[in-house]
C-alpha positions as CSV (number, residue, x, y, z in Angstrom):
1,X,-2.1,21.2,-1.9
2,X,-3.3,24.6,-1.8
3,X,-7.2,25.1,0.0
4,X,-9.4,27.8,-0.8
5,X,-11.7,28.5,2.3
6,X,-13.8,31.6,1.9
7,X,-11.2,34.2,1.0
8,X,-8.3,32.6,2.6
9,X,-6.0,30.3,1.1
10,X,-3.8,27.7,3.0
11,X,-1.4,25.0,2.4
12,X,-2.6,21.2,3.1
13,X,-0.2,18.6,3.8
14,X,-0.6,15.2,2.1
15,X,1.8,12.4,2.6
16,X,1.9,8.9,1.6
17,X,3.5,6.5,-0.9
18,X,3.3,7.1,-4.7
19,X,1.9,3.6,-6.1
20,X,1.8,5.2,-9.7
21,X,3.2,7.4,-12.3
22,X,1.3,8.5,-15.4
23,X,3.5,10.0,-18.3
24,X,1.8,12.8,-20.6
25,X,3.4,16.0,-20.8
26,X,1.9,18.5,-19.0
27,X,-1.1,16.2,-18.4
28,X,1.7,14.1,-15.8
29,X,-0.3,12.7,-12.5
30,X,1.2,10.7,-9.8
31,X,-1.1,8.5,-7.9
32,X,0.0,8.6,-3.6
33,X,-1.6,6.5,-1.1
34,X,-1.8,6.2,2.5
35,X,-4.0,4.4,5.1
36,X,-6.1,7.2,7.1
37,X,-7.8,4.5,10.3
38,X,-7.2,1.5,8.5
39,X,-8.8,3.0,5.4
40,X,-6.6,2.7,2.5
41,X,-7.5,6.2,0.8
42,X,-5.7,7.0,-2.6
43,X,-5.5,10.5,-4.5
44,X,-4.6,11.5,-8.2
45,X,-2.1,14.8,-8.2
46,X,-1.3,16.5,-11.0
47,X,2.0,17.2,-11.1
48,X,1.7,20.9,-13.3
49,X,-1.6,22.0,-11.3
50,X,-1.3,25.6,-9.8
51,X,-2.6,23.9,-6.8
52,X,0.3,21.9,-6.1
53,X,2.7,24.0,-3.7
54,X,5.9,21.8,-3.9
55,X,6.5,18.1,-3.5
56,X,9.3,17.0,-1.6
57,X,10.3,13.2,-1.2
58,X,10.9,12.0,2.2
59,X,12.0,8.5,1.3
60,X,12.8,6.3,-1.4
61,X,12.8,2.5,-1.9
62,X,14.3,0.3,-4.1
63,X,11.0,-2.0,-6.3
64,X,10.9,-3.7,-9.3
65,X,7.8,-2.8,-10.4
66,X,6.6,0.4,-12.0
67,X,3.1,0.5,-10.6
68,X,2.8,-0.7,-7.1
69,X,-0.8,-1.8,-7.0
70,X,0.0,-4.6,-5.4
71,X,0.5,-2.6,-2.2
72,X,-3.7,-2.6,-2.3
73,X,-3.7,-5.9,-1.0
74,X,-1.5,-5.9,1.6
75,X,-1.8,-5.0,5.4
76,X,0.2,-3.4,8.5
77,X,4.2,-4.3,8.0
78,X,3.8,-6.3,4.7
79,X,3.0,-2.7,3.0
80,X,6.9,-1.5,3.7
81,X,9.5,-1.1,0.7
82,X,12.9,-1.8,1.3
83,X,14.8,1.8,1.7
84,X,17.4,3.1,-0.2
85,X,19.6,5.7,1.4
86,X,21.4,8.6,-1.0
87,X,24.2,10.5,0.0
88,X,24.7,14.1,-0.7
């Protein structure tokens, strides 16, 4: 995410799990969560904004869901998805 402070611009890294996808075009947003001092704290990207640098994905999981909301309610180790590695 790029920050305007002032007249200088820098590049803030956000990181946490993407519970949702939203599907419209150029209006596409991605909903990514992550617990900031046992604060579950989510945040609504848009994937075509100019303010978006790049989004790279550090990990995938295998889940049978679309939307994860359940992850809301969960706590500490019961909030993990089972990994799936990809070779290259």
């Amino acid at each position: 995410v790029k920050i305007i402070e002032g007249n200088k611009e820098r590049v803030q890294f956000y990181e946490g799990t993407i519970i949702a996808k939203k599907n419209s075009s150029i209006n596409t947003t991605i909903t990514v969560r992550k617990v900031l001092q046992g604060i579950g704290v989510e945040r609504i990207f848009l994937i075509h904004s100019p303010k978006i640098d790049s989004i790279n994905v550090l990990k995938s999981a295998k889940v049978r869901r679309a939307k994860l909301y359940y992850l809301r309610n969960l706590q500490g180790k019961a909030t993990r998805l089972k990994q799936t590695f990809t070779s290259k």
